[in-house]
C-alpha positions in Angstrom: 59.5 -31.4 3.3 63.0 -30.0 3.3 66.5 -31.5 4.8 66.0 -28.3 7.2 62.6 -28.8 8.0 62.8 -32.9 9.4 66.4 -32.0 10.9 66.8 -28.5 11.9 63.9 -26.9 12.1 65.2 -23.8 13.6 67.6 -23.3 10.5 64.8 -23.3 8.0 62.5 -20.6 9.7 66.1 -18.8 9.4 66.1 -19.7 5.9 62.3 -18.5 5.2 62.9 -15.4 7.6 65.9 -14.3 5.6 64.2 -14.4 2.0 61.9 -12.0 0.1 58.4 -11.6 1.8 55.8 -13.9 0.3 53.0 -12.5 -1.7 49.4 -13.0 -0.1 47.9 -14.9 -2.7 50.3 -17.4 -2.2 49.6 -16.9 1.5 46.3 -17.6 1.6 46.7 -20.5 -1.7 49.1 -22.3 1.1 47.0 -21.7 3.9 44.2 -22.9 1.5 46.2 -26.1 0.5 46.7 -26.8 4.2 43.3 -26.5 5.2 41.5 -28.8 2.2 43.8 -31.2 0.6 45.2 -34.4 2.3 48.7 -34.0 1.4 49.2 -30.7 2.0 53.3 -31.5 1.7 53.0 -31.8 -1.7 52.9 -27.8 -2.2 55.6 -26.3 -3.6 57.3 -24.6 -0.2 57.8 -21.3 0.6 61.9 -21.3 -0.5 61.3 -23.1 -4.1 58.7 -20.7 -4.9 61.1 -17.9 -4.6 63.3 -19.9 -6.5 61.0 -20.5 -9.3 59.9 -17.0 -9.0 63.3 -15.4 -9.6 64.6 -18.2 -12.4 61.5 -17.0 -14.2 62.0 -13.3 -13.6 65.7 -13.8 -14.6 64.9 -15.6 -18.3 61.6 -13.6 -18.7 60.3 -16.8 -20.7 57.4 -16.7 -23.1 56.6 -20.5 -23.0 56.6 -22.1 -19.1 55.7 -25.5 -19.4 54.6 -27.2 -15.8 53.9 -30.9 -15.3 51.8 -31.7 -11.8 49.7 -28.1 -11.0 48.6 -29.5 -7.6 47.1 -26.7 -6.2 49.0 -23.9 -8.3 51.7 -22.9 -5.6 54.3 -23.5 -8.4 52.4 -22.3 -10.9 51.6 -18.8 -9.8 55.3 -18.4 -8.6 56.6 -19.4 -12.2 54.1 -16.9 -14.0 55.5 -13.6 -12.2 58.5 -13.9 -14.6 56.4 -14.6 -17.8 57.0 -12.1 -20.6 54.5 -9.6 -21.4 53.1 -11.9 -24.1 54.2 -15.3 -22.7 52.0 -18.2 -21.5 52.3 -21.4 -18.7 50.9 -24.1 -19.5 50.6 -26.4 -16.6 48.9 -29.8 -16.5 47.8 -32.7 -14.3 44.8 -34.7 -13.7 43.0 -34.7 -10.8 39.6 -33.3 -11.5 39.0 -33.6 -8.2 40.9 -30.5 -6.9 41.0 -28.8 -10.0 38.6 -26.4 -8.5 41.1 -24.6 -6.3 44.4 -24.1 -8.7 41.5 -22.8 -10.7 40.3 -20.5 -8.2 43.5 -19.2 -7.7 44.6 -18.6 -10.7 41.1 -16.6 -12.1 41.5 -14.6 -9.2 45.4 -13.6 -10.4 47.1 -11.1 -12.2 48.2 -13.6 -14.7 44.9 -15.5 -15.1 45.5 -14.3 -19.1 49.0 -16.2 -19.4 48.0 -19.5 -17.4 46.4 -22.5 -19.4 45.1 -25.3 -17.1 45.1 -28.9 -18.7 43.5 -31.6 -17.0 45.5 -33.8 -19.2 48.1 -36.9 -19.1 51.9 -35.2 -19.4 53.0 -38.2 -21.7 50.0 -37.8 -23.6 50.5 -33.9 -24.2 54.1 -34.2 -24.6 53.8 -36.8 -27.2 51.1 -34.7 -29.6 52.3 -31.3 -29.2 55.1 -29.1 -31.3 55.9 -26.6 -29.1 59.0 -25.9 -27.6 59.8 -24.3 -24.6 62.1 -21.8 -22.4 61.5 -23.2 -19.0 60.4 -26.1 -17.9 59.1 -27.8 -14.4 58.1 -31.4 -13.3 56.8 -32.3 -10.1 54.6 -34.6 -10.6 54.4 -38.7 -10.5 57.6 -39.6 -10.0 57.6 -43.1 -11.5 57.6 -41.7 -15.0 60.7 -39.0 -14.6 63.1 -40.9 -16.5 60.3 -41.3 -19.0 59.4 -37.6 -18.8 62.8 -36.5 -19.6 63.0 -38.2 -22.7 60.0 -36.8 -23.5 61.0 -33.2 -22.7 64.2 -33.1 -24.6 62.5 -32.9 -28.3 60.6 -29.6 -26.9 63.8 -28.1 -25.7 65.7 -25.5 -27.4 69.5 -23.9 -26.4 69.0 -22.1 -23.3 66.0 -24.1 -22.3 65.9 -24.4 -18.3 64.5 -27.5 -16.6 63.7 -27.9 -12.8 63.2 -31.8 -11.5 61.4 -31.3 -8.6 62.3 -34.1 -5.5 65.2 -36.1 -7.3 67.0 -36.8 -3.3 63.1 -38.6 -2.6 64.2 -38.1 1.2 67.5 -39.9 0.6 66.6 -42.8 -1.0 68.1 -42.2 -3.8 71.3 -43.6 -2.4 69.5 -46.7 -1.8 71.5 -49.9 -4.3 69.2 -51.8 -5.6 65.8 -50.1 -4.9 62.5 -51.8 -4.8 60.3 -48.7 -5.2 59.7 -47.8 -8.8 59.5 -44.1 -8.1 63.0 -44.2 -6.7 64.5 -46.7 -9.6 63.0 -43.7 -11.6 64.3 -41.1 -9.9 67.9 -42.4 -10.0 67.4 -43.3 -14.0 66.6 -39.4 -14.4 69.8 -38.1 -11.8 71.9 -40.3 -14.1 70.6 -39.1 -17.3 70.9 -35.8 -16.9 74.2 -36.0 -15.7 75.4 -38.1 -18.9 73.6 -35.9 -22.0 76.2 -34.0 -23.4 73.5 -31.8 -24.6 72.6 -30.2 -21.2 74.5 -29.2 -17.8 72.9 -29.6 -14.8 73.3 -29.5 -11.0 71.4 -30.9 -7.9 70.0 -28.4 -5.5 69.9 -29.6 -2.2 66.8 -27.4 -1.4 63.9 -29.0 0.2 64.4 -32.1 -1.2 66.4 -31.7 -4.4 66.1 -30.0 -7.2 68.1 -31.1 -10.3 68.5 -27.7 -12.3 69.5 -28.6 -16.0 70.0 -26.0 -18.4 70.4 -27.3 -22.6 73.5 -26.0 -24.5 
């Protein structure tokens, strides 16, 4: 859920009425997402997708990496800016909705370029050699400090990376947090803002993005 959403409701319908239209396979994935999941507010919303849509259409990337599929919101979104020969592959590991980012993404124009791992992130990042253009995490957010220092050896110059939720509804500005997720969260903000190798900047959109982008 976005700053906009909890506080002013009125100014994010603004915000969604005032952006490109949405295209109806997203449509009916969100309506879809709504309808059969429990946490439904764990989509990707309506602004980041565009976002993530038009980073990916600006860089034209051939490798997307994605780390927490969900129900493939982000994942479709990130794939309309793949190059003509590129590939996303996203990963996470419930099985037990596995069944609709799969659906989705069979039934899509880029069903050639997506590659859907049920598989641990720390695990994948740890045995692969690839390296990639753009990257996006949104998934367990106790391990983002950890999944940053896993990313960096697979990142080249010009290599983008999107941290999805690093406000965490505010608590980030907590001192002395109890919530590992948030000790996390703030051990990634902090990071990123240190490396001399990247340069990054926190979106305040929905609830944070931290945008880094590698020298």
């Amino acid at each position: 859920m976005s700053f906009f959403e909890e506080k002013n409701p009125e100014m994010d319908r603004y915000l969604e009425a005032h952006a490109s239209s949405e295209s109806e396979i997203l449509k009916k994935l969100r309506r879809e997402t709504y309808q059969k999941t429990t946490q439904p507010h764990m989509i990707s919303g309506y602004q980041q997708g565009r976002l993530l849509t038009i980073i990916s259409q600006m860089m034209q990337p051939k490798s997307i990496l994605e780390i927490g599929t969900f129900t493939g919101y982000a994942t479709l979104c990130l794939a309309a800016g793949l190059a003509k020969n590129g590939k996303i592959t996203t990963l996470d590991v419930n099985e037990d909705l596995a069944y609709l980012p799969k659906k989705y993404f069979e039934s899509s124009e880029y069903a050639g370029q997506i590659e859907f791992k049920l598989q641990d992130a720390k695990e994948y990042l740890k045995e692969t050699d690839e390296f990639f253009d753009l990257i996006f995490v949104d998934a367990d957010k106790e391990n983002y400090a950890e999944y940053f220092r896993l990313i960096k050896p697979h990142t080249k110059s010009g290599t983008v990376i999107l941290f999805d939720n690093v406000l965490w509804y505010g608590k980030v500005l907590e001192e002395n947090p109890k919530l590992k997720s948030t000790q996390s969260i703030q051990e990634l903000n902090d990071l990123a803002a240190k490396d001399e190798d990247f340069e990054n900047l926190i979106l305040p959109l929905r609830d944070g993005v931290n945008f880094l982008r590698r020298k």
